[in-house]
N, C-alpha and C positions, 0 to 999 in steps of 0.2 A: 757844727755850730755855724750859722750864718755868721755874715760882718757883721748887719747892725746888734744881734742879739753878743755878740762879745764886743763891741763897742759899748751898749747897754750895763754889759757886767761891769765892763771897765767903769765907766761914771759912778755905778754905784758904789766899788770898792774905793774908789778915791772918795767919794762923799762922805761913806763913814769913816773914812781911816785917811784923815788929813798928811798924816805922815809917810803915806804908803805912796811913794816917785811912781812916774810912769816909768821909768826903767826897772825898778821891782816888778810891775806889774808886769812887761816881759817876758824879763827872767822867769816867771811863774809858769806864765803862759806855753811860756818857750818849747816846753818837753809835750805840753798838750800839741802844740802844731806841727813836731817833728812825727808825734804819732799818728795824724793824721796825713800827713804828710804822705804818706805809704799807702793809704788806703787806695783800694779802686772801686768805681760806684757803681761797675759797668754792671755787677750782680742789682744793684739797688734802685738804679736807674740802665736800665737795659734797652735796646734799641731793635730787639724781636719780639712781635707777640708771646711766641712760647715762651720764651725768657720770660716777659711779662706776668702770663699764666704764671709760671713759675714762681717769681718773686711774689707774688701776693700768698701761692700756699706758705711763704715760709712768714709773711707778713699776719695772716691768719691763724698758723701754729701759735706761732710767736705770744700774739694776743691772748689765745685762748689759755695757754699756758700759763701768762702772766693773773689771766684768774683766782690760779688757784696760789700760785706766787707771792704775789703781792698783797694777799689779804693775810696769809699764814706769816709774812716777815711782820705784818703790823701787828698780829695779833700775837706775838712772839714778846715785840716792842712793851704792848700793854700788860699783858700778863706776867710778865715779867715786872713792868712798875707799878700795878695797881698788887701783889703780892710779893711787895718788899716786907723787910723784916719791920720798918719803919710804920706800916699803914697798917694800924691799928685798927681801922673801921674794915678791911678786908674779911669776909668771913674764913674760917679756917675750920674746917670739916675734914678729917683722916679720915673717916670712915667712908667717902663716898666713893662707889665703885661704879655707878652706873647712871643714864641720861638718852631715853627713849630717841628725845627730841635734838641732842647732842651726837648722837648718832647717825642718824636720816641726814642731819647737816653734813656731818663728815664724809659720812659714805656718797650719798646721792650726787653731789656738786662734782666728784671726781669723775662718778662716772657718768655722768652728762656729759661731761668734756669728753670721755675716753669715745665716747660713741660720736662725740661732733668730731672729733678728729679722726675713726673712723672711717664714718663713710666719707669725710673731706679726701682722706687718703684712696678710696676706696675708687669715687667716683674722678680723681684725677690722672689715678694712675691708667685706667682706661682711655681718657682722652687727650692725656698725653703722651699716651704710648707711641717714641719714636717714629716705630713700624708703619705708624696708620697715617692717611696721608689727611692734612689738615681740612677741618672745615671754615677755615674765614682766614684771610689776612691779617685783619688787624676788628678791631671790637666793629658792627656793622656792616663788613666788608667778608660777605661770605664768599666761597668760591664753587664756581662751578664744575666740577669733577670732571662733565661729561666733556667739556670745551675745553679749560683751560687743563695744559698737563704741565707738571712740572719741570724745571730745569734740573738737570742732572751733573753731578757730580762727584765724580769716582776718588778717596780719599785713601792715600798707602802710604804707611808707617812707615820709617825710612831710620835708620842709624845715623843722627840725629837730626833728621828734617820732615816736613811732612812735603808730599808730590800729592796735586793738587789735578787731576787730568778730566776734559769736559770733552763727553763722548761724542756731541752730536754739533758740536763748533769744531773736532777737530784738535783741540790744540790739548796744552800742557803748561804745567809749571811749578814751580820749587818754593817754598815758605812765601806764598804770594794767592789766598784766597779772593778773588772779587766777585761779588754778587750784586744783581739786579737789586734794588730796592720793591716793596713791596709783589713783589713773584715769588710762589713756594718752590723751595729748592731739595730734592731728594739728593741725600749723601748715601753712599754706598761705602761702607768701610772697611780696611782691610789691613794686615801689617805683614811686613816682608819677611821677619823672623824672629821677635820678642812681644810680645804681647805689651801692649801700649793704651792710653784713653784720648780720643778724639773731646776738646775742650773750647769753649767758642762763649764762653759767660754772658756775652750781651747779644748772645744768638739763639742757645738752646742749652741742652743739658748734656750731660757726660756722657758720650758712648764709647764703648771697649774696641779696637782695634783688636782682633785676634789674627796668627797665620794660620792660612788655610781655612777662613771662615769668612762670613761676608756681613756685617753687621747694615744695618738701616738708619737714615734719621731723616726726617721731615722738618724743616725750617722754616722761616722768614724774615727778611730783617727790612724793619719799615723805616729808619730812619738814616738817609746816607751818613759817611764818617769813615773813620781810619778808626782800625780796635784792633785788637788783640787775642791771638787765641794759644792755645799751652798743648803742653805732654801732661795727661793728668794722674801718670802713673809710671813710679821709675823704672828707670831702662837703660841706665849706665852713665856711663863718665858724663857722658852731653844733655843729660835730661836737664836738668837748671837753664839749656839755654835753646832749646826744644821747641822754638815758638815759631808762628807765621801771622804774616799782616794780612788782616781781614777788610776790606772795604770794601764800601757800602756805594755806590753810584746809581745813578738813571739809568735808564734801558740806552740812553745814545748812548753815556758814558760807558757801556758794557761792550756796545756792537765796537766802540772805538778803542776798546782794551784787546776785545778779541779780532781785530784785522791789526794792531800793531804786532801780538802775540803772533801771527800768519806768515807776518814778515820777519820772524827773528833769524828764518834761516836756519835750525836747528829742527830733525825731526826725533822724535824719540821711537826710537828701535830697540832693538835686544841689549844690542852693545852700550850702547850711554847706558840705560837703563843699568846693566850689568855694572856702570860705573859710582852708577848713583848709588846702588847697594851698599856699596864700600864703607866702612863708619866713614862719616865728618861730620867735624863740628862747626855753628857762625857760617854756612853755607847761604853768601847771597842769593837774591831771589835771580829766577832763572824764566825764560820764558822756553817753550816748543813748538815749532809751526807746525807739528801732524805727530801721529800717533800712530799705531801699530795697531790694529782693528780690536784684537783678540789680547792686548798686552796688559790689562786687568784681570779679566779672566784666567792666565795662565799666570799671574801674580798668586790668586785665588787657587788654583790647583799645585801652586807652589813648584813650577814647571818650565820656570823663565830661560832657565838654564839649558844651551843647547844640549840634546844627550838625553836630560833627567825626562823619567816618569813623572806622568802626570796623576794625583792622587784618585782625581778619577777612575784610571786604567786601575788604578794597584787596586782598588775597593773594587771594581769588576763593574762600571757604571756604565749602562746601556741595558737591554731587552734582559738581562739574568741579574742585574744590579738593582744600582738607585735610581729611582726616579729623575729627572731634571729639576733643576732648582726650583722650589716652588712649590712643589707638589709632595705631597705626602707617603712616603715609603710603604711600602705593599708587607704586612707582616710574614714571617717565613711560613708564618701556621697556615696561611689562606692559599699557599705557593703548590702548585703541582709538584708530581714527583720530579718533571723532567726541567722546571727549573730550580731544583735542589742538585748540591753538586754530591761527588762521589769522593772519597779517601779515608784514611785511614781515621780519623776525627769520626766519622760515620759510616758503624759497622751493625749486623743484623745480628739479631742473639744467636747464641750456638743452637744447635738442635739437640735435643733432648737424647742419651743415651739411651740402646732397648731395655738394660737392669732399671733406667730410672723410669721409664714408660712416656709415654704422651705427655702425661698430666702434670709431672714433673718439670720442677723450672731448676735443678740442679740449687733446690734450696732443703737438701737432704741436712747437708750439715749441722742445721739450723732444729731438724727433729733428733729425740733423743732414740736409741737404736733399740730395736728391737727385745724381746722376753730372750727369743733363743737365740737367738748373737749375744743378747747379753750374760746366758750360762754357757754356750760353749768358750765364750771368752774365757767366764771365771774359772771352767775343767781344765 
């Protein structure tokens, strides 16, 4: 509720109700603005296109829903007083069972909507599928795929913090996201050992942190500011407090975050890394002047640890494995003999006994025995 529109109410309730103090009115109020009070609008008023995208399918649901909503409470309201016991003029028919035209009404209006909210779902969840990387910045403002590429950044779940590390600036850092305004930004997502949700409300939408998995998200945030982003999925003691400052700057203000970040003096290597693991919780933001080339990737193969295999190795990935990331697994069925492996999991059927002959698969048992086996038996 705006000001003037509860300034507005307030005159009114004092006009009819001379008795009614502005300190009643207040008091009245009171519980309405502690409940708003809470709210945040970042889902409602959002400061990323996709967010944006976003908030209008739930602004669309919403409406479309209320179609069918809002006419069924009134029509609940009437039918109910226009067939009181009181209103005589009401006609009153037990016998009717059926309404050709009451029907079509019923049915048809429902599923008009089921099918607009359909393909609204349909055709959204396609184009805002994380994965794929954006066509425009903001409404008007397409991008050019072939020229402009995106900013990256590598995003790992952390016991309770999230590490924040940007692969081609070099650096790093702890509950402390800053993005360029109006530049698409690829997140790359990952978690060090609970499965966790990547949460960013006035950015984009929910993606799952999993270990030993690499999830994706394509963003934009067109308007600078300081926000807020969450754990959108619990994961122990410290989740309630789970969160990192999101801001939003110019491109100087960016080059200028990331040559202060240069000079922290702090490189992130195995060992910090190894310290970061650790739970904590209320973990100040942290800055890192370099990075360890490969130390997402062996986050991702769950491998950080001097010593451990890499989940790679164990899956057998190279030339008799998996493909490299990206690329689609080669079925076993289409596989030569000679990259199929050998043991005891795969063995060749027995060979056929000379009593069972050739043509025998040692599935005698299964026929009932013979005339004369079956009377020498019986002598």
């Amino acid at each position: 509720m705006s000001g003037k529109a509860g300034a507005k109410l307030g005159a009114v309730i004092m006009r009819d109700n001379p008795k009614f103090t502005a300190a009643r009115l207040g008091l009245l109020l009171l519980p309405l603005a502690l409940m708003l009070g809470g709210c945040d609008t970042s889902v409602i008023d959002p400061a990323g296109d996709v967010a944006r995208q976003q908030r209008d399918i739930i602004l669309i649901s919403t409406g479309l829903m209320l179609l069918i909503i809002v006419p069924v409470i009134i029509l609940i309201i009437l039918f109910a007083w226009h067939y009181r016991q009181g209103n005589r003029q009401a006609t009153y028919d037990p016998d009717f069972d059926h309404s050709t035209t009451l029907e079509l009404v019923i049915w048809s209006a429902p599923l008009l909507i089921i099918i607009a909210l359909g393909a609204l779902t349909w055709s959204s969840t396609h184009l805002l599928d994380p994965f794929r990387r954006l066509d425009r910045i903001a409404p008007g403002q397409p991008i050019d795929k072939a020229v402009t590429q995106p900013l990256r950044v590598q995003v790992v779940s952390l016991d309770w913090k999230w590490l924040f590390i940007y692969p081609d600036q070099g650096i790093a850092s702890v509950n402390e996201l800053v993005l360029p305004v109006n530049r698409e930004v690829r997140f790359d997502i990952t978690s060090s050992n609970m499965m966790n949700a990547f949460y960013a409300p006035t950015l984009a939408g929910m993606v799952y942190a999993m270990p030993g998995m690499r999830s994706m998200m394509h963003a934009v945030l067109n308007r600078p500011g300081d926000y807020k982003g969450y754990s959108a999925n619990y994961s122990g003691a410290g989740f309630s407090r789970m969160t990192f400052a999101l801001r939003g700057v110019d491109q100087a203000g960016f080059d200028r975050w990331v040559g202060e970040a240069k000079h922290s003096g702090k490189a992130l290597g195995t060992p910090l890394y190894m310290e970061l693991v650790k739970p904590s919780e209320r973990v100040p933001v942290m800055h890192f002047a370099g990075i360890e080339g490969d130390l997402f990737d062996r986050i991702v193969d769950r491998c950080v640890e001097p010593g451990s295999t890499c989940m790679s190795q164990m899956m057998g990935h190279g030339p008799h494995g998996m493909p490299p990331a990206g690329e689609k697994p080669e079925g076993a069925i289409f596989k030569g003999e000679e990259m199929k492996a050998t043991g005891p999991n795969r063995t060749s059927p027995s060979a056929p006994s000379p009593a069972e002959g050739a043509d025998k698969r040692k599935t005698s048992f299964l026929l009932p025995p013979a005339p004369a086996a079956a009377g020498a038996a019986r002598g």
